[in-house]
TIZALO-181204 format. One record per residue (C-alpha): x, y, z; residue in one letter. Coordinates in nm, 2 decimals. Layout:
N
r u=X v=Y w=Z resn=A
...
END
This chain:
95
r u=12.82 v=10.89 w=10.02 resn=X
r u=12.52 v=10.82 w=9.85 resn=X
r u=12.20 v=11.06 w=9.96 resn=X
r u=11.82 v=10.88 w=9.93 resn=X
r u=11.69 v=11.05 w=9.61 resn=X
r u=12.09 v=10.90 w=9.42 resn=X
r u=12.01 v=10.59 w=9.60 resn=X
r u=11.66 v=10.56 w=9.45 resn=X
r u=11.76 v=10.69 w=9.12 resn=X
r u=12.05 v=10.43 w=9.11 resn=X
r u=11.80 v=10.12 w=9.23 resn=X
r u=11.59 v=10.20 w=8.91 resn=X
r u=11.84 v=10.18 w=8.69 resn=X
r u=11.97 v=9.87 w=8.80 resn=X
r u=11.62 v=9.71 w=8.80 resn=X
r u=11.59 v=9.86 w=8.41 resn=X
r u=11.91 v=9.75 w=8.30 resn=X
r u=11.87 v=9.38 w=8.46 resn=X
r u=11.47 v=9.33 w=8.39 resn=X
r u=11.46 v=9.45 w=7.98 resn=X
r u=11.58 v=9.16 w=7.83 resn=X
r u=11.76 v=9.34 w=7.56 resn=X
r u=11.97 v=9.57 w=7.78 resn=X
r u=12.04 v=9.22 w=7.99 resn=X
r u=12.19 v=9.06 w=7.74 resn=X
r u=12.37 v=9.31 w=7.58 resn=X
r u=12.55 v=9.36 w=7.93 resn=X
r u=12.56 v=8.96 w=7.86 resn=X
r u=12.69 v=9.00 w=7.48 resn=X
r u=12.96 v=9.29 w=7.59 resn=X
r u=13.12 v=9.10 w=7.90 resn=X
r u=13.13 v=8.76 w=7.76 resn=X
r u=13.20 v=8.83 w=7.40 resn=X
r u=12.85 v=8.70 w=7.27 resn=X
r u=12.83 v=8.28 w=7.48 resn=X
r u=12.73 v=8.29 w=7.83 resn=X
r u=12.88 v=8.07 w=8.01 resn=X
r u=12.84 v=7.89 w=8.33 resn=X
r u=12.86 v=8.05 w=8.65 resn=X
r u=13.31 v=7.99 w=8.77 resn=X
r u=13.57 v=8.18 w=8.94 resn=X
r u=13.66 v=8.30 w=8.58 resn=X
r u=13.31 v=8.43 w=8.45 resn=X
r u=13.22 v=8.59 w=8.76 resn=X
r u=13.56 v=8.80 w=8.78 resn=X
r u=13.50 v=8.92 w=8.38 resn=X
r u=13.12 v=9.00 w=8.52 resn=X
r u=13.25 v=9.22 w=8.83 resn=X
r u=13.55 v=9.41 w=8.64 resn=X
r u=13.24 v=9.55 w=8.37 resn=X
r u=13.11 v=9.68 w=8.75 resn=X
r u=13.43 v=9.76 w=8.88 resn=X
r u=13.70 v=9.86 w=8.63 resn=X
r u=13.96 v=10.03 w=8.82 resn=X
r u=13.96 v=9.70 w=9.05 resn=X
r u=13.99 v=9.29 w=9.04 resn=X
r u=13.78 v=9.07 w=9.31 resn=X
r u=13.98 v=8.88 w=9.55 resn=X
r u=13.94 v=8.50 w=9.59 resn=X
r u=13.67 v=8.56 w=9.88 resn=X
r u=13.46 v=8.78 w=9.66 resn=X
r u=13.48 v=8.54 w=9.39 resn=X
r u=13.38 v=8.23 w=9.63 resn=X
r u=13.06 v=8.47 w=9.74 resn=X
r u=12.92 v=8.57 w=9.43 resn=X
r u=12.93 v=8.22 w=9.28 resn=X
r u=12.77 v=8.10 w=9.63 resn=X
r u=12.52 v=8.33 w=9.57 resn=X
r u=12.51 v=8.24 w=9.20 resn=X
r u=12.45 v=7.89 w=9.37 resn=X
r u=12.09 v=7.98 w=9.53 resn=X
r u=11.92 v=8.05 w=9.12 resn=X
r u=11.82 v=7.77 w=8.97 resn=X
r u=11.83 v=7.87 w=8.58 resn=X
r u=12.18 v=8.04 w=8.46 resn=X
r u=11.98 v=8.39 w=8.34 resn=X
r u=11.89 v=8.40 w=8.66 resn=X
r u=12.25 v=8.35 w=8.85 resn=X
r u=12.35 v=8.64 w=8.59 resn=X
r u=12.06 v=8.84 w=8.68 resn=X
r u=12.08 v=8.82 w=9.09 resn=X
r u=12.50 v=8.82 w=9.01 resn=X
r u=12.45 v=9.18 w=8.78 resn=X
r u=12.19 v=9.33 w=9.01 resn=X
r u=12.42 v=9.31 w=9.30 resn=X
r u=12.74 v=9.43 w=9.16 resn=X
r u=12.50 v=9.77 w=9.00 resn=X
r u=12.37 v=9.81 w=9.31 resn=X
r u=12.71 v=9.87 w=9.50 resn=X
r u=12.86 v=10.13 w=9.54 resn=X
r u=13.19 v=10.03 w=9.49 resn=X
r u=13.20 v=10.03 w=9.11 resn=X
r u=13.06 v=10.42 w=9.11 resn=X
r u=13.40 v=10.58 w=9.03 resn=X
r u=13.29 v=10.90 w=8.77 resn=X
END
């Protein structure tokens, strides 16, 4: 259960690691081995097991995120919304 002040704490983090550029695409570099690719079923898994490592995505989840990849127009920024949402849950927060 995450209380207000972890909630906040964890929101800012996500936001720093997503808007600095460098930190971006070194989560970029490190997930994709240095070429980003286009937003597919493949990409998008290898983006939410950095987020979630002790789980894969099903098929639906897949299917969402690249929908939702869908609604950016350039491809930083369907890695940007895609990233921001999978820090911000709480499903990857194991430790």
């Amino acid at each position: 259960k995450v209380n207000l002040l972890q909630g906040a704490y964890i929101n800012k983090a996500c936001n720093l690691l997503i808007n600095d550029q460098k930190s971006f695409h070194h989560l970029l570099d490190k997930t994709f081995a240095g070429k980003t690719p286009q937003v597919n079923a493949e990409s998008v898994a290898l983006l939410f097991k950095r987020f979630n490592p002790a789980q894969a995505a099903n098929e639906k989840v897949l299917r969402v995120l690249q929908n939702l990849a869908a609604s950016y127009s350039s491809l930083d920024s369907k890695w940007k919304g895609l990233a921001n949402l999978l820090c911000l849950d709480p499903g990857w927060r194991i430790l």
